[in-house]
ZATOR-487052 format. One record per atom (N, C-alpha, C): residue number from 1; residue in one letter; atom name; z, x, y. Coordinates in pm, 1 decimal. Example, Ala and Ser with C-alpha at 12.3 -4.5 7.8 and 13.67 -1.06 7.14 Angstrom:
# residues 2
1;A;N;780.0;1319.0;-569.0;
1;A;CA;780.0;1230.0;-450.0;
1;A;C;780.0;1320.0;-330.0;
2;S;N;708.0;1285.0;-225.0;
2;S;CA;714.0;1367.0;-106.0;
2;S;C;787.0;1290.0;3.0;
***
This chain:
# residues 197
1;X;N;2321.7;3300.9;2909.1;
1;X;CA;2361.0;3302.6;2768.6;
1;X;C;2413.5;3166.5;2724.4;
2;X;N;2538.8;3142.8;2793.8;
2;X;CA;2553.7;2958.8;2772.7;
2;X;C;2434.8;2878.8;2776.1;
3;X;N;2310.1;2890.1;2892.9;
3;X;CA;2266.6;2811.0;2914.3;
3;X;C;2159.1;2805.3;2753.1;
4;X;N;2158.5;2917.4;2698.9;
4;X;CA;2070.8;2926.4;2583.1;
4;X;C;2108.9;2899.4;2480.1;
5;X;N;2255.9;2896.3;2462.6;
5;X;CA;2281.6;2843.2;2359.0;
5;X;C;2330.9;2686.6;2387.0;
6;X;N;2320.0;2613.5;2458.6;
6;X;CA;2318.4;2469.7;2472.8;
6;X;C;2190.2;2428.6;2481.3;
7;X;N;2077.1;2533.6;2509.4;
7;X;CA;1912.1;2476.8;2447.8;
7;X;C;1921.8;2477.7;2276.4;
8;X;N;1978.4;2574.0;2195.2;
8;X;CA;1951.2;2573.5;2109.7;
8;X;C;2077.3;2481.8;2023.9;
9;X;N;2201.8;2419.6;2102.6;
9;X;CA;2265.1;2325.6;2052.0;
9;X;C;2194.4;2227.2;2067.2;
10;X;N;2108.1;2147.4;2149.9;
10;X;CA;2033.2;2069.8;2211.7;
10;X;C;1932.1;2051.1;2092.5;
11;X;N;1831.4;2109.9;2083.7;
11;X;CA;1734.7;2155.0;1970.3;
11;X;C;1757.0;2095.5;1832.4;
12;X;N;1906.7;2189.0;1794.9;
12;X;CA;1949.6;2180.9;1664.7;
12;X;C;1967.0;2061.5;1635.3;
13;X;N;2021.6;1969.7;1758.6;
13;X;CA;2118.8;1817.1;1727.5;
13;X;C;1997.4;1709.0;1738.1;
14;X;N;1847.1;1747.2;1799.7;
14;X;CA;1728.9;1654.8;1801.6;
14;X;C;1700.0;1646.8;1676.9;
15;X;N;1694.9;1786.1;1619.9;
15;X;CA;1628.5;1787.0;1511.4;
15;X;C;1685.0;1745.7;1381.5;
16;X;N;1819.6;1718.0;1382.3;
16;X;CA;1889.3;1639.5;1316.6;
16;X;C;1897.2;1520.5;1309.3;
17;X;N;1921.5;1430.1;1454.4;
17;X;CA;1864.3;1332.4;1498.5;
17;X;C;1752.3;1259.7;1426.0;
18;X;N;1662.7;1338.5;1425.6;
18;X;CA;1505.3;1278.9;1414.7;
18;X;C;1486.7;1324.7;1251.1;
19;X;N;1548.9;1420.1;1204.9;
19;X;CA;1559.9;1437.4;1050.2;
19;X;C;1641.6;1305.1;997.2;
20;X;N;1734.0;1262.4;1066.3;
20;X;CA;1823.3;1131.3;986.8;
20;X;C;1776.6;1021.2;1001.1;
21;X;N;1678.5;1045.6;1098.4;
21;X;CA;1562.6;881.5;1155.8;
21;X;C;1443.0;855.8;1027.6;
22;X;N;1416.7;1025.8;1022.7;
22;X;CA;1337.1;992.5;897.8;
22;X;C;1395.8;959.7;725.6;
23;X;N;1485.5;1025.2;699.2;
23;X;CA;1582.4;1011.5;610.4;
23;X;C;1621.6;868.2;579.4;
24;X;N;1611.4;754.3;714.9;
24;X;CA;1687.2;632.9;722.3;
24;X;C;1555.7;526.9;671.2;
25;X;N;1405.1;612.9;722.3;
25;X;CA;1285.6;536.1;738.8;
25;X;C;1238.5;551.7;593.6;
26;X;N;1258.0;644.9;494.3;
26;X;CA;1233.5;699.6;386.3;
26;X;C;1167.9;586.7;300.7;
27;X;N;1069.5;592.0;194.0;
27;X;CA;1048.3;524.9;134.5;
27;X;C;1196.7;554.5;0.6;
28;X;N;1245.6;446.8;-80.7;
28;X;CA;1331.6;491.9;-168.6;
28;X;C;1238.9;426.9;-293.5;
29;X;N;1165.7;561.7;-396.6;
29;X;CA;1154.6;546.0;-521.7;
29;X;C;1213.6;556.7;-677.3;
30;X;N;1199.0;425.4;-699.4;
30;X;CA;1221.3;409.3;-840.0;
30;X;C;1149.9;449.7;-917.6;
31;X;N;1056.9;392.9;-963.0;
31;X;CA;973.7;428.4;-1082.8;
31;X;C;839.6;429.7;-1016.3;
32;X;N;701.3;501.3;-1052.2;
32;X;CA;577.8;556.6;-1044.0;
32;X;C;559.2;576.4;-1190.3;
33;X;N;437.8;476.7;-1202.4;
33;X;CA;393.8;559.0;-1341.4;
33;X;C;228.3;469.3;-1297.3;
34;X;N;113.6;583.5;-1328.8;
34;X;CA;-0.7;546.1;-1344.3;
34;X;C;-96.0;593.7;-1518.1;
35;X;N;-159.6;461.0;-1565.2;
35;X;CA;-190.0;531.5;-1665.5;
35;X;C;-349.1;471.3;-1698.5;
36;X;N;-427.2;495.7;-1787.9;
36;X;CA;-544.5;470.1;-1761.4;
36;X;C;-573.1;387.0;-1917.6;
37;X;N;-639.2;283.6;-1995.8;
37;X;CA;-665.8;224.7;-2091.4;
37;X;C;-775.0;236.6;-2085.1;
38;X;N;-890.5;217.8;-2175.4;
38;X;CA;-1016.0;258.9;-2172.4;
38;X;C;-1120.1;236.1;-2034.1;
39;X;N;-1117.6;151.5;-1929.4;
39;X;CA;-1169.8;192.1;-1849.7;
39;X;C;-1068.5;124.6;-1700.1;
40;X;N;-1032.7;109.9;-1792.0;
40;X;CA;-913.4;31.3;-1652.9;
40;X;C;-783.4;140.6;-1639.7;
41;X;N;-740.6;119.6;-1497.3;
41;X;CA;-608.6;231.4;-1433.7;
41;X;C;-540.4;76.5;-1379.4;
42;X;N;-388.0;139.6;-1447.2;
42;X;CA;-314.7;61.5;-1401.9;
42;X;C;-191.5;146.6;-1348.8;
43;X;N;-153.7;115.8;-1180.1;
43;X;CA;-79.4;161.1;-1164.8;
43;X;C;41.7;50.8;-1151.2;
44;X;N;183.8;77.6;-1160.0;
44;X;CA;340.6;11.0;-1137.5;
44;X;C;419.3;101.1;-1089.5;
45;X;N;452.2;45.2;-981.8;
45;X;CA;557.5;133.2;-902.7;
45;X;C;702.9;37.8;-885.8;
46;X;N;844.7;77.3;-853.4;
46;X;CA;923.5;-15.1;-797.7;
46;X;C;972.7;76.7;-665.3;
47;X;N;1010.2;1.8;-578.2;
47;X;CA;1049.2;95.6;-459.3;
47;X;C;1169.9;-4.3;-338.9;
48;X;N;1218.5;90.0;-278.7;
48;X;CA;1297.3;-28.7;-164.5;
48;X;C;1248.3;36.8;-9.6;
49;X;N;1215.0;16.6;112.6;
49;X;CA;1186.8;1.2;195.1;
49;X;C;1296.9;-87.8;296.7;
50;X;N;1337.1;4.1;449.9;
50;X;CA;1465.6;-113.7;480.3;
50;X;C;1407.5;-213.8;545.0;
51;X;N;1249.8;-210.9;568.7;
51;X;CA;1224.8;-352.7;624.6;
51;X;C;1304.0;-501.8;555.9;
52;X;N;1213.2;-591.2;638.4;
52;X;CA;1280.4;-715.7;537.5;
52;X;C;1139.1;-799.6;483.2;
53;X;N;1211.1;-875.1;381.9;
53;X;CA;1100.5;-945.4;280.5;
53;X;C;985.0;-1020.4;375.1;
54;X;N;1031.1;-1047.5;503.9;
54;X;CA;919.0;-1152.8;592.5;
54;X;C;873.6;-995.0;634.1;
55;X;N;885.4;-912.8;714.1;
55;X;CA;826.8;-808.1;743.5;
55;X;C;724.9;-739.4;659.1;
56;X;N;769.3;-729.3;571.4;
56;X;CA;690.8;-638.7;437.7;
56;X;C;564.6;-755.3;409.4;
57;X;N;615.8;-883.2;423.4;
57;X;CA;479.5;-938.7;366.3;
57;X;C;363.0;-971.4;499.0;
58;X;N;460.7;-944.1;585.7;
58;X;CA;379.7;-993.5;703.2;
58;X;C;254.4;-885.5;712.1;
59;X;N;308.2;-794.4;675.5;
59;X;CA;207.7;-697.2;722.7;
59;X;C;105.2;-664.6;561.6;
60;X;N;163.5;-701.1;479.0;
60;X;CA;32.6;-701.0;329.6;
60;X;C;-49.4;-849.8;361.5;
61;X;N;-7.9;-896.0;423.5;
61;X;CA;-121.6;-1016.7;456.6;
61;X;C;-165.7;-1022.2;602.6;
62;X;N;-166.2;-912.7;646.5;
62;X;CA;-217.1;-907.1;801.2;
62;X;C;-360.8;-857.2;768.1;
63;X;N;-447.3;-961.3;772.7;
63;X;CA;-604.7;-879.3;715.7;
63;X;C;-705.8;-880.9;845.2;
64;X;N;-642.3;-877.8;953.9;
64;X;CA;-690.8;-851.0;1144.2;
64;X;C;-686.0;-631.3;1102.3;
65;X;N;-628.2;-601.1;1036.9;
65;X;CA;-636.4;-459.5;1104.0;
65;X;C;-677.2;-377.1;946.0;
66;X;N;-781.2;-367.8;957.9;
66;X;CA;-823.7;-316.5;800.7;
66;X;C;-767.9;-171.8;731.1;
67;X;N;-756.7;-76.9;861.2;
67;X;CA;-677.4;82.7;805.8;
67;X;C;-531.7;62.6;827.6;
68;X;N;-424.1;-75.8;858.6;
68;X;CA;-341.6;-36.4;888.4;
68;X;C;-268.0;3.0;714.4;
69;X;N;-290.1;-15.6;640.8;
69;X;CA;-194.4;77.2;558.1;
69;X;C;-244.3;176.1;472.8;
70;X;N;-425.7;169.3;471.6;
70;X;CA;-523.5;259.7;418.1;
70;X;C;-631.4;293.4;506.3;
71;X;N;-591.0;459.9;568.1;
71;X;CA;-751.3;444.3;640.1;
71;X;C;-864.6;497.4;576.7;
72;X;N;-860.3;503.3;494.9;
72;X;CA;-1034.0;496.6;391.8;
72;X;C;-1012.4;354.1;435.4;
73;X;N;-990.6;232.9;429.3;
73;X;CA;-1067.9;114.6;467.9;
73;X;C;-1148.3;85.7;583.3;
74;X;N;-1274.9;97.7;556.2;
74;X;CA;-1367.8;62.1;663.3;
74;X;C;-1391.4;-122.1;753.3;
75;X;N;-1358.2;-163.5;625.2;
75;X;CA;-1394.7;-292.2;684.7;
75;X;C;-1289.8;-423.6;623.8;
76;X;N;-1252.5;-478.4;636.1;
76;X;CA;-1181.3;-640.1;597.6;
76;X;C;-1200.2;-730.6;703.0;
77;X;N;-1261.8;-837.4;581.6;
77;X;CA;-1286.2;-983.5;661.8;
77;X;C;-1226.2;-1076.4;581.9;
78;X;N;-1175.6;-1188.4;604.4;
78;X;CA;-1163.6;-1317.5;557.2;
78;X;C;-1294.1;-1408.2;527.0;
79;X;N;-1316.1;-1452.2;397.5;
79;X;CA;-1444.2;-1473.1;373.8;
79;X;C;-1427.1;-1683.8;400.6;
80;X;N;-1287.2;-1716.5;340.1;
80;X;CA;-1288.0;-1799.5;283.6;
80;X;C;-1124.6;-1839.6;266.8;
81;X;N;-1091.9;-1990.7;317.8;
81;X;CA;-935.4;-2023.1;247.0;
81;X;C;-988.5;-2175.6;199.7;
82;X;N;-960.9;-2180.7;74.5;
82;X;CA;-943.5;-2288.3;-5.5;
82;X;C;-756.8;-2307.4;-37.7;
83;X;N;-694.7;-2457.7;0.4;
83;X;CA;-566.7;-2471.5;-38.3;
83;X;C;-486.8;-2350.4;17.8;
84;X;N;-382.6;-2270.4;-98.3;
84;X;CA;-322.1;-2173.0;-63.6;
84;X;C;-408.5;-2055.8;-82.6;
85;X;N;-492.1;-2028.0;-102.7;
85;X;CA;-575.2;-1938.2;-146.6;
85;X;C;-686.0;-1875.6;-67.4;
86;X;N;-675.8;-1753.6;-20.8;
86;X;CA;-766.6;-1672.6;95.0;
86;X;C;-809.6;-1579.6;29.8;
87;X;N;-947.2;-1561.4;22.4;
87;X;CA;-1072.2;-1498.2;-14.3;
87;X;C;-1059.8;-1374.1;92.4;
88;X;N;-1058.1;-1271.8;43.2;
88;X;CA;-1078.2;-1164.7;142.1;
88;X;C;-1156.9;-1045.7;110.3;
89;X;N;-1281.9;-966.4;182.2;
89;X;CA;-1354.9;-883.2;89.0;
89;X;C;-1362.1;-766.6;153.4;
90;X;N;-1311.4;-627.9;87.7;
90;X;CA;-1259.6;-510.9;159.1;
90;X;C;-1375.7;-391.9;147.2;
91;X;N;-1399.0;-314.8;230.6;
91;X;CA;-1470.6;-198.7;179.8;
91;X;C;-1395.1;-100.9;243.3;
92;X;N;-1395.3;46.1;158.0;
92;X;CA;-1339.3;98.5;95.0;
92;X;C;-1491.5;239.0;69.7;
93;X;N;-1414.2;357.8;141.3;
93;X;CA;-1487.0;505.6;129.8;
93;X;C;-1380.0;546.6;0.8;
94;X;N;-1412.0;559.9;-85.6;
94;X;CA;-1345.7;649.2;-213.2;
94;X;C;-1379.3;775.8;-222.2;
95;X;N;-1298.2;891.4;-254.5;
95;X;CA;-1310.5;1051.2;-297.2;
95;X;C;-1231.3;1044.0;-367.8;
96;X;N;-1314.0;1147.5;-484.4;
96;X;CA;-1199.2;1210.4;-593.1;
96;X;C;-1283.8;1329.6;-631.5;
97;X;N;-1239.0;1457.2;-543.4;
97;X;CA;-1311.0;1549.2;-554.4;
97;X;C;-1438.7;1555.7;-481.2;
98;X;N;-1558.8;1587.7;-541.1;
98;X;CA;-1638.5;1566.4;-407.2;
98;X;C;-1732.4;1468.5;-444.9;
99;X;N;-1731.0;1337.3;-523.0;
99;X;CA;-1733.4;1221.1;-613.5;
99;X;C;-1712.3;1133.5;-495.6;
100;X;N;-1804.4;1123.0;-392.0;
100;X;CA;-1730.5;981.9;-295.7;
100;X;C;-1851.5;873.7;-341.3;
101;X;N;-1785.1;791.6;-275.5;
101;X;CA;-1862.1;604.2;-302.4;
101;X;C;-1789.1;509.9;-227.9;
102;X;N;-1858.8;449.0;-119.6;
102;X;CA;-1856.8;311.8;-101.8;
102;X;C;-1785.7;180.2;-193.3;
103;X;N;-1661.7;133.5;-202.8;
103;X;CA;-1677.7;52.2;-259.9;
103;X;C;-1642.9;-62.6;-226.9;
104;X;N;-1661.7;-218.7;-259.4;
104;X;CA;-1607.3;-308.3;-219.0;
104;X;C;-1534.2;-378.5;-323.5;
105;X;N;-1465.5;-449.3;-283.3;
105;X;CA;-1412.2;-529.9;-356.9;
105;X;C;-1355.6;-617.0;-309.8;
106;X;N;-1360.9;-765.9;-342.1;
106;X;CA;-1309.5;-878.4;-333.3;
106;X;C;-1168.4;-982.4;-375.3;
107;X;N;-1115.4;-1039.9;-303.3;
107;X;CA;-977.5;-1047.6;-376.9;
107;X;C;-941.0;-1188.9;-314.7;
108;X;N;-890.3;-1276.2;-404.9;
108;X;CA;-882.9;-1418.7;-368.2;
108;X;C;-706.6;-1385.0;-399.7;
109;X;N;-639.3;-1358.8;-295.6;
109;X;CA;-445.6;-1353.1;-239.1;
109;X;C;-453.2;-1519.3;-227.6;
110;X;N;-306.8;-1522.3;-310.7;
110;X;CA;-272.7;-1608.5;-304.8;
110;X;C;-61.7;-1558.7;-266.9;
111;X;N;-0.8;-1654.2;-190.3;
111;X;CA;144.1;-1609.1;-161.9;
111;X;C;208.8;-1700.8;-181.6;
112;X;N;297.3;-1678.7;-240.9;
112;X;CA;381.6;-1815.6;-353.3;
112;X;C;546.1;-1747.6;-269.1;
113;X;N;582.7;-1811.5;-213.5;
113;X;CA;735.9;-1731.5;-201.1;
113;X;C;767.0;-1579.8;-158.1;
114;X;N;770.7;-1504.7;-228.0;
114;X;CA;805.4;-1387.6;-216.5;
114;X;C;724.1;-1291.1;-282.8;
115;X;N;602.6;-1363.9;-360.6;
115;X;CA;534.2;-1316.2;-458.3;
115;X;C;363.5;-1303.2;-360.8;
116;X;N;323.7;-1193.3;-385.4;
116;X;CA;165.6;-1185.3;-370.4;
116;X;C;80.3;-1175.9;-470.5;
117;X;N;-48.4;-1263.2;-503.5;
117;X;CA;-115.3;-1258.3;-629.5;
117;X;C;-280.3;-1205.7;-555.6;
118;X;N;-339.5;-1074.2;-583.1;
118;X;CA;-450.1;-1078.0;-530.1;
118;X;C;-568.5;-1069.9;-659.4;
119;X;N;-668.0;-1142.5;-710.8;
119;X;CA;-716.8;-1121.2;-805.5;
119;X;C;-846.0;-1114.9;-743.7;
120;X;N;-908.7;-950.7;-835.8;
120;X;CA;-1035.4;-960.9;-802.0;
120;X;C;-1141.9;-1030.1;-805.3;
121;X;N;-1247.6;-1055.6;-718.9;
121;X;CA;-1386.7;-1170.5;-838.3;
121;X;C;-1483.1;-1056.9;-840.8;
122;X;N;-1505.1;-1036.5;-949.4;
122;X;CA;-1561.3;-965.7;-994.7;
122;X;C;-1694.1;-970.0;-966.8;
123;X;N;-1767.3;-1071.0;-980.6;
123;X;CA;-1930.2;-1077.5;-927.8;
123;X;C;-1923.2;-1026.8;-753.7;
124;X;N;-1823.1;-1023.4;-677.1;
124;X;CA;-1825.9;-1031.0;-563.1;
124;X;C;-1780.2;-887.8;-522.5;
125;X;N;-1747.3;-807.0;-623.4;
125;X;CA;-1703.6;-653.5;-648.1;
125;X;C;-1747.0;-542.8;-705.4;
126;X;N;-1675.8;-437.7;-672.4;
126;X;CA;-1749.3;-306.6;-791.2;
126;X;C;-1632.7;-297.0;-887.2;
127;X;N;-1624.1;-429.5;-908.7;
127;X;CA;-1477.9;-403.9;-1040.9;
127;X;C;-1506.8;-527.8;-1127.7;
128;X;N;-1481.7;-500.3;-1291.2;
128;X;CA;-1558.0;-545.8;-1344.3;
128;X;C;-1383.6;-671.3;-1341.3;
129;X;N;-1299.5;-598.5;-1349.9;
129;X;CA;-1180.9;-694.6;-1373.5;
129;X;C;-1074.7;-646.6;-1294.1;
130;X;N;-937.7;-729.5;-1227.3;
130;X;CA;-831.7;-672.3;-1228.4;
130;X;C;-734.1;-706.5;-1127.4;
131;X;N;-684.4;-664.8;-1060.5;
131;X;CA;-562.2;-755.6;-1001.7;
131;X;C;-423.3;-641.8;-878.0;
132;X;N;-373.1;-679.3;-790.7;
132;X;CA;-304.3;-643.8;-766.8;
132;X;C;-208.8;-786.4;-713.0;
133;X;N;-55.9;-715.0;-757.1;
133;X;CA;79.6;-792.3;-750.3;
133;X;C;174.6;-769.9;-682.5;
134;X;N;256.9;-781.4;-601.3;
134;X;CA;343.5;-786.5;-548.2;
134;X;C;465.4;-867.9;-554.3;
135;X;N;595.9;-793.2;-591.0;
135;X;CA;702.2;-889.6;-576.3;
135;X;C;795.8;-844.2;-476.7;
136;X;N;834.2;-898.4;-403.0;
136;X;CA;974.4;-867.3;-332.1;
136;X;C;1062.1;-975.7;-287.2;
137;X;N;1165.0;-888.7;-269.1;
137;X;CA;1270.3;-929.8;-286.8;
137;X;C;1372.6;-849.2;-148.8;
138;X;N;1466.0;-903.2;-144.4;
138;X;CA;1611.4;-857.2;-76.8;
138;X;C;1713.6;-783.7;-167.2;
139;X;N;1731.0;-689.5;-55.5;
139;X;CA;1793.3;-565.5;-125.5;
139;X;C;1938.7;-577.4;-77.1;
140;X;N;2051.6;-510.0;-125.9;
140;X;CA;2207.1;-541.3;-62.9;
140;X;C;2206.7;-458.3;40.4;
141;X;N;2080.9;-335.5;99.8;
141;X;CA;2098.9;-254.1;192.4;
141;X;C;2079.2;-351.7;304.6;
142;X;N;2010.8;-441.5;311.4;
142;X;CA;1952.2;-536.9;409.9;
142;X;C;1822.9;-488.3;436.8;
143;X;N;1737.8;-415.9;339.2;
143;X;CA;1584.1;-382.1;341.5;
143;X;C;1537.1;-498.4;206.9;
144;X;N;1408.8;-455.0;152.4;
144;X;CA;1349.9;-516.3;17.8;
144;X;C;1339.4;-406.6;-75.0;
145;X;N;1332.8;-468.3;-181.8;
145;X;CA;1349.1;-450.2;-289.8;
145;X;C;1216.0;-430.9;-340.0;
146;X;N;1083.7;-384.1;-377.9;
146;X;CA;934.8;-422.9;-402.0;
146;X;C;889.8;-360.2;-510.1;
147;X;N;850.6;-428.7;-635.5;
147;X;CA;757.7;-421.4;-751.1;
147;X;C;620.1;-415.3;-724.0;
148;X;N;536.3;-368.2;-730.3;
148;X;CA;386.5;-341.8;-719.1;
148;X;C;349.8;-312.9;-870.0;
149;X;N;229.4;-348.3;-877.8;
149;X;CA;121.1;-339.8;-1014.9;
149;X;C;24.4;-356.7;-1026.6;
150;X;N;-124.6;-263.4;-1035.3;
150;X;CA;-251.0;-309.8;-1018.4;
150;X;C;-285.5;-282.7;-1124.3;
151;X;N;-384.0;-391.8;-1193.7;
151;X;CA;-463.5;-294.1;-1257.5;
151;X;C;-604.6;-365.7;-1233.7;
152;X;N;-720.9;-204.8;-1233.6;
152;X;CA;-863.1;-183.3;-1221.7;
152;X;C;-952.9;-191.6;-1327.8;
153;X;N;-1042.0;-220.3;-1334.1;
153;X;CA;-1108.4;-161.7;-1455.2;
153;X;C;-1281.6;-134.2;-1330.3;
154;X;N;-1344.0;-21.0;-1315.1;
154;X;CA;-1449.3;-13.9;-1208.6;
154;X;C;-1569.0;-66.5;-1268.7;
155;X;N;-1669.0;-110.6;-1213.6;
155;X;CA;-1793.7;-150.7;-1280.0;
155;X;C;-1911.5;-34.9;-1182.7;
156;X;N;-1835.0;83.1;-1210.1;
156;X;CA;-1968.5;181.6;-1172.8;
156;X;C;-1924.6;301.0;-1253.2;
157;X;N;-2031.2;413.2;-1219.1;
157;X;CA;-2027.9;537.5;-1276.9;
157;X;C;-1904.6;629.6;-1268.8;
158;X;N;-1796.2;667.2;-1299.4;
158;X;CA;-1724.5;808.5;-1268.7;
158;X;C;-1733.0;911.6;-1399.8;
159;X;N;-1780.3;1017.7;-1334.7;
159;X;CA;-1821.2;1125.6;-1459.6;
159;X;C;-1711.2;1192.0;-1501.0;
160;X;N;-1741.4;1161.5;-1606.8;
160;X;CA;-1601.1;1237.2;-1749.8;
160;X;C;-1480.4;1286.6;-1682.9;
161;X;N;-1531.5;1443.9;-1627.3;
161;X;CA;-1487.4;1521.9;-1604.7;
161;X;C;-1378.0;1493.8;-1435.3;
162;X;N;-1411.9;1362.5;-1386.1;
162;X;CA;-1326.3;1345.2;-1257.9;
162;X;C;-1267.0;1225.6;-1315.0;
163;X;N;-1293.9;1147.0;-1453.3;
163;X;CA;-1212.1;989.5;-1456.7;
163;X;C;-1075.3;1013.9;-1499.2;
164;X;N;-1071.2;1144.4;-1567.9;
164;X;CA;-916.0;1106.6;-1589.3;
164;X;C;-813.2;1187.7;-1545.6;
165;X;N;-782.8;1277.8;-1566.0;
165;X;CA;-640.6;1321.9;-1464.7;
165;X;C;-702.0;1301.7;-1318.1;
166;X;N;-765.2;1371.2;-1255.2;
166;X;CA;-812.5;1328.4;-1142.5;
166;X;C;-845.0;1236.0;-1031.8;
167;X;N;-866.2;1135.0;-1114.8;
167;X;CA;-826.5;970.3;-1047.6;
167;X;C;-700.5;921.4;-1070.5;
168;X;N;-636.0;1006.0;-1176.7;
168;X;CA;-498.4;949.0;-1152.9;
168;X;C;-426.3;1019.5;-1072.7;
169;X;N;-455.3;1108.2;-1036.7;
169;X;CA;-369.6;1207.3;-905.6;
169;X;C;-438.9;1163.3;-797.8;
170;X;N;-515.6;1141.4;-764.4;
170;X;CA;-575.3;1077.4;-651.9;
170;X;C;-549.6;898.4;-642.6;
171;X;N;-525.4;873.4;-754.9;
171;X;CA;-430.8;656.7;-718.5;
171;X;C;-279.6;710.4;-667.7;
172;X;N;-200.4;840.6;-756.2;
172;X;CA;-70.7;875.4;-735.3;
172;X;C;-68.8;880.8;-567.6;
173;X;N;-180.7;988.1;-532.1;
173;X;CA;-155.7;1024.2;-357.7;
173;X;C;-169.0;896.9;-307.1;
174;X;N;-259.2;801.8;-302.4;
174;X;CA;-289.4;669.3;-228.9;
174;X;C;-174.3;588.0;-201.0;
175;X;N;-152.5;588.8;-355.1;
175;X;CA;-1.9;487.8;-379.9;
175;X;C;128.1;492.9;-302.1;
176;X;N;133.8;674.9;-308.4;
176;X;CA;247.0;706.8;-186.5;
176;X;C;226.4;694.6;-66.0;
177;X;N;56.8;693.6;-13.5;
177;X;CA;47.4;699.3;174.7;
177;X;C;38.2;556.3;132.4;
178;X;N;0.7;499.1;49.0;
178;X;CA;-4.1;329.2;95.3;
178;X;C;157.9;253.5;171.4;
179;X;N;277.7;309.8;70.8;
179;X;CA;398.7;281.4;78.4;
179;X;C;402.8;304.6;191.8;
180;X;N;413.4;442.0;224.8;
180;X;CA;495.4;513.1;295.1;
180;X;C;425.1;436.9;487.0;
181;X;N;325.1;405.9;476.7;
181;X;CA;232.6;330.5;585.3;
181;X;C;294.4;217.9;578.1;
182;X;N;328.2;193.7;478.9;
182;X;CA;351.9;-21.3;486.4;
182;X;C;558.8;1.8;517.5;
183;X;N;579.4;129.9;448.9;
183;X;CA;720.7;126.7;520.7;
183;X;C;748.5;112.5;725.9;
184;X;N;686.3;212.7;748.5;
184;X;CA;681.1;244.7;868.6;
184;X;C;599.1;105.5;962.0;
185;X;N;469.7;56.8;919.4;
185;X;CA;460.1;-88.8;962.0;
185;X;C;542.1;-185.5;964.2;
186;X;N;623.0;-235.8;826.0;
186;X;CA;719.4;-321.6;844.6;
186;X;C;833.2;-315.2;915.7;
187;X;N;872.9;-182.6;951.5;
187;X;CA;963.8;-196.0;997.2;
187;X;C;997.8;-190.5;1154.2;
188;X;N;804.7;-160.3;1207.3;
188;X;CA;760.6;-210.9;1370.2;
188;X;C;678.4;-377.6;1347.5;
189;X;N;696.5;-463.7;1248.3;
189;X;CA;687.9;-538.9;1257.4;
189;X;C;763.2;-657.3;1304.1;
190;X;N;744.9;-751.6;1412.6;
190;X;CA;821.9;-802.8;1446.3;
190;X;C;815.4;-973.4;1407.9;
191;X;N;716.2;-1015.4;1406.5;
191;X;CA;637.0;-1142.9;1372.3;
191;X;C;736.4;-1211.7;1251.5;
192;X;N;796.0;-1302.9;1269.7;
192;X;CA;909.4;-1390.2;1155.4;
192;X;C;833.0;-1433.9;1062.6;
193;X;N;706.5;-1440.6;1052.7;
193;X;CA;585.8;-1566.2;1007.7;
193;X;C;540.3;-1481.6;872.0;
194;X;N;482.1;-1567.7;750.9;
194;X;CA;461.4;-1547.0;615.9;
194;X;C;339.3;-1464.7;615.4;
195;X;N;219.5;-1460.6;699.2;
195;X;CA;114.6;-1401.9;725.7;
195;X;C;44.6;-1427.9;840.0;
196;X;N;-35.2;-1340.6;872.8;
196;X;CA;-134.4;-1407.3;1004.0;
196;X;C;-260.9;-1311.9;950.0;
197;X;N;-351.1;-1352.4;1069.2;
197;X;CA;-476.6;-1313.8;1066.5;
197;X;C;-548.9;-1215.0;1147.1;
***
């Protein structure tokens, strides 16, 4: 009888344990808002993460492991670095509903400080325009602080009936496993360095 209830004190106190590990690992959200303009989706999020600002970026510019923060990504290569500026071209299995497609897209990142600038080229994409941003920063928890903002506009078909609430509940889900992946990376990231390859 003792011995069963010190399995189930045992139990209770792991699972607390490992509930406050996750609790500690948590993504912390601010604001989420995705909204759509005539053919472009723009999503802005703000969020804090307890990694740190070299961690967090280390791993949005780690373009050696293509699913580590999306595994719909099939493929990333480095095409190209001119100056500060690295050419990188991603493909990408998309679903929204039973609506899948291949897509690629191209993005010339550029990293200024604390800031990430990735702009699409459009001839080199299935997007006719658009951009993703990154800011971070240091937080007083001793994690970052991180602004995100994309916006898309696609240069292919999505039918009526899946372009609009539907792709926006499906950028909403992405947006959160994207975080919630780049939380848990940064914070097994160990590398001091601004990016690698």
């Amino acid at each position: 009888m003792l011995s069963d209830r010190r399995q189930i004190s045992r139990a209770i106190t792991l699972l607390l344990v490992l509930g406050g590990v996750r609790c500690v690992m948590a993504v912390d959200i601010d604001d989420l808002r995705i909204t759509k303009q005539g053919r472009a989706y723009q999503v802005q999020m703000t969020f804090g993460v307890s990694a740190s600002v070299n961690q967090v970026i280390a791993v949005l510019t780690d373009y050696g492991f293509p699913d580590r923060l999306d595994p719909e990504v099939t493929k990333r290569e480095v095409i190209s670095r001119h100056g500060e500026v690295t050419r990188v071209r991603t493909e990408i299995r998309g679903c929204v509903l039973i609506f899948c497609r291949d897509i690629t897209f191209t993005l010339d990142i550029t990293v200024v400080e604390d800031n990430i600038q990735a702009d699409i080229v459009p001839e080199k994409s299935d997007f006719r325009s658009g951009y993703f941003h990154w800011s971070i920063s240091s937080s007083d928890s001793g994690g970052s602080h991180i602004v995100f903002e994309t916006v898309m506009e696609p240069d292919f078909f999505i039918p009526p009936l899946i372009g609009g609430p539907f792709v926006r509940k499906m950028l909403r889900q992405k947006t959160l496993a994207t975080v919630e992946n780049l939380e848990s990376e940064a914070a097994r990231e160990s590398v001091p360095v601004m990016y690698r390859d």
